[in-house]
C-alpha positions in Angstrom: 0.0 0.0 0.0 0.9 3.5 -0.8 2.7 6.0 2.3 0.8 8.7 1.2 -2.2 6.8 1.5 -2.0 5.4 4.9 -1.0 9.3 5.7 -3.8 10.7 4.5 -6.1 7.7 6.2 -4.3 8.6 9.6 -5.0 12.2 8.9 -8.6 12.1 8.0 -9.3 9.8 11.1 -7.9 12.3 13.2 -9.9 14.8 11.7 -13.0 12.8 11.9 -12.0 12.3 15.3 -11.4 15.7 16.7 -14.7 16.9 14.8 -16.9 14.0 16.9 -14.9 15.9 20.1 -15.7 19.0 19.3 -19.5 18.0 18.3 -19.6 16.1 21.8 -18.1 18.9 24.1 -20.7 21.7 21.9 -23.8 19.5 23.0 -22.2 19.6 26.9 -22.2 22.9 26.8 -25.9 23.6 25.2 -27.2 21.3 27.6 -25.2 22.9 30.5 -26.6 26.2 29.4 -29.8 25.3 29.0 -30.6 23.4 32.4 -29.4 25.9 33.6 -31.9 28.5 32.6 -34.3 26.1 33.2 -32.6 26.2 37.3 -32.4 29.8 36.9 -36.7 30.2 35.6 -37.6 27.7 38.3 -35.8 29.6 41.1 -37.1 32.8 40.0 -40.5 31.1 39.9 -40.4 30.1 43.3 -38.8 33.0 44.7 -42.1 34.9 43.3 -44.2 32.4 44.9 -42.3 32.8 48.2 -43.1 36.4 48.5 -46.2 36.7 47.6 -47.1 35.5 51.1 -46.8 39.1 52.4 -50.0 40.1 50.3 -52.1 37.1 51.4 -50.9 36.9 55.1 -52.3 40.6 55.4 -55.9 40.1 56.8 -54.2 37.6 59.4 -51.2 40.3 60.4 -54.1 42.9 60.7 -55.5 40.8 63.5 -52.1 40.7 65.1 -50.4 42.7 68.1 -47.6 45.3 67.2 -45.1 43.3 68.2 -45.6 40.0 65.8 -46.9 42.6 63.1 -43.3 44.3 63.4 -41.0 40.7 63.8 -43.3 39.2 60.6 -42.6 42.5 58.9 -38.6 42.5 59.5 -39.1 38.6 58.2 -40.6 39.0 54.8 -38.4 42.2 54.4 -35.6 39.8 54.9 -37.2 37.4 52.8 -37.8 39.9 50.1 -33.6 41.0 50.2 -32.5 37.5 49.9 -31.1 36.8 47.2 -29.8 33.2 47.1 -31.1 29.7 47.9 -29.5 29.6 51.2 -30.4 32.8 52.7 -34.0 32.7 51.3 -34.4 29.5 52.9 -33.1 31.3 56.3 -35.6 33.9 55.7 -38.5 31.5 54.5 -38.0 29.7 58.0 -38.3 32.6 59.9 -41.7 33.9 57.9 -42.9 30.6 58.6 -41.9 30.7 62.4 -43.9 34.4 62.6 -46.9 33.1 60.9 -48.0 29.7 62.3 -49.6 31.3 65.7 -51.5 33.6 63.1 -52.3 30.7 61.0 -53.3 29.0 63.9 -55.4 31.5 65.7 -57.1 32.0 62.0 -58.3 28.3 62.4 -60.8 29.6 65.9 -62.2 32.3 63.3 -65.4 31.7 61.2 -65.4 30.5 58.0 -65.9 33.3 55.1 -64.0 35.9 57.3 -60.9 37.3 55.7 -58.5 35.7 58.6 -60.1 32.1 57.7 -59.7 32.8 53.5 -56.4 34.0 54.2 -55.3 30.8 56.1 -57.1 28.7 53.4 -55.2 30.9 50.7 -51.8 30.3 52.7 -52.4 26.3 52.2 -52.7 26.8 48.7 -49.4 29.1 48.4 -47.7 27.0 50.6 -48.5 24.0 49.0 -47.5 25.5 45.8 -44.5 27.0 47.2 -43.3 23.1 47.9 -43.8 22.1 44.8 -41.7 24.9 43.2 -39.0 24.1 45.4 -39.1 20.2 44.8 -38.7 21.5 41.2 -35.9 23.8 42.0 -34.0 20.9 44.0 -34.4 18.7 41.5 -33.1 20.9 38.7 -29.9 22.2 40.8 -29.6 18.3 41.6 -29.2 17.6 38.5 -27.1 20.5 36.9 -25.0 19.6 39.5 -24.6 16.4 38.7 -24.1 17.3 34.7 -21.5 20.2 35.6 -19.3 17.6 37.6 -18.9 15.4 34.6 -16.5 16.0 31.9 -16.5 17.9 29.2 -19.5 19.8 30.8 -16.8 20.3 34.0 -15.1 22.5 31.6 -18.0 25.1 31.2 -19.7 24.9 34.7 -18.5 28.3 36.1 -20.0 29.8 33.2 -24.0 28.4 34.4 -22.8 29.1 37.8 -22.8 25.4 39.2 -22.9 24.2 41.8 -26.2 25.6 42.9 -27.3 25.8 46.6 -30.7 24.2 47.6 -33.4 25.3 48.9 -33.9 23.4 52.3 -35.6 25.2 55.3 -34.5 23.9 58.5 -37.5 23.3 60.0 -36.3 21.9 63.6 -36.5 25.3 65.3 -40.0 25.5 64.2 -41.0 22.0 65.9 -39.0 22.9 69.1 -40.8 26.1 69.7 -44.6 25.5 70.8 -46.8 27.9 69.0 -48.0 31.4 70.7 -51.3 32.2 70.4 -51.7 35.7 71.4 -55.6 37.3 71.2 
């Protein structure tokens, strides 16, 4: 067989080779990128979710004393500031911690008065506050997961991975009885 030939045969597997590469590390990266703005619409969803509690827990902080009115204000103020997975979730406890005695003193009230619709409207946000955040988890989970992998290792810092996740540490609230103040 001819040199030349066997050159150019080496040659053009290399090429070949170098081009399937290049094709494989392009798709890590488009994926990369694209979960994560799908991490990136999903915490911004949630986030939303999270503080629009302040405009449904109104009728129950109008029935509140000035003290827990002014502690669950400082809470969703720091709720609103947070800015990241771990210090929303901080915050998200704390708004929690301020608003079960309300919650639970809205149970006594009648139904169809605005402290009973706003509890019932609180079970609905919170309920669809957890599945935003099971959503969120599972997204970071997995970009995670994708940007520790090579070639997608390589392009990880650009999607800003690893992601934090959104876990609220709920032992204080089962350690602290609730106050129900009238």
């Amino acid at each position: 067989m001819d040199p030349l030939l066997i050159v150019w045969i080496v040659v053009g597997a290399l090429v070949v080779l170098a081009l399937i590469v290049l094709a494989w590390g392009i798709a890590a990266r488009s994926s990369l990128r694209r979960l994560g703005a799908t991490v990136d619409e999903r915490w911004e969803a949630l986030a939303t979710t999270l503080e629009r509690r302040r405009q449904v827990a109104e009728p129950l902080l109008a029935t509140a004393g000035e003290q827990q009115r002014t502690q669950a204000a400082d809470a969703f103020t720091a709720l609103e500031r947070a800015d990241r997975p771990g210090s929303k979730a901080a915050a998200e406890g704390e708004v929690q911690r301020m608003l079960r005695p309300l919650v639970q003193a809205a149970g006594a009230q009648p139904a169809g008065s605005d402290a009973a619709e706003a509890r019932a409207a609180l079970a609905t946000l919170d309920d669809d506050a957890q599945a935003r955040r099971r959503d969120y988890n599972t997204g970071a989970r997995e970009l995670n997961a994708r940007a520790r992998r090579f070639p997608a290792s390589m392009w990880a810092k650009s999607v800003r991975a690893p992601r934090e996740f959104f876990e609220i540490d709920h032992a204080g609230a089962v350690a602290e009885p609730p106050r129900i103040q009238f």
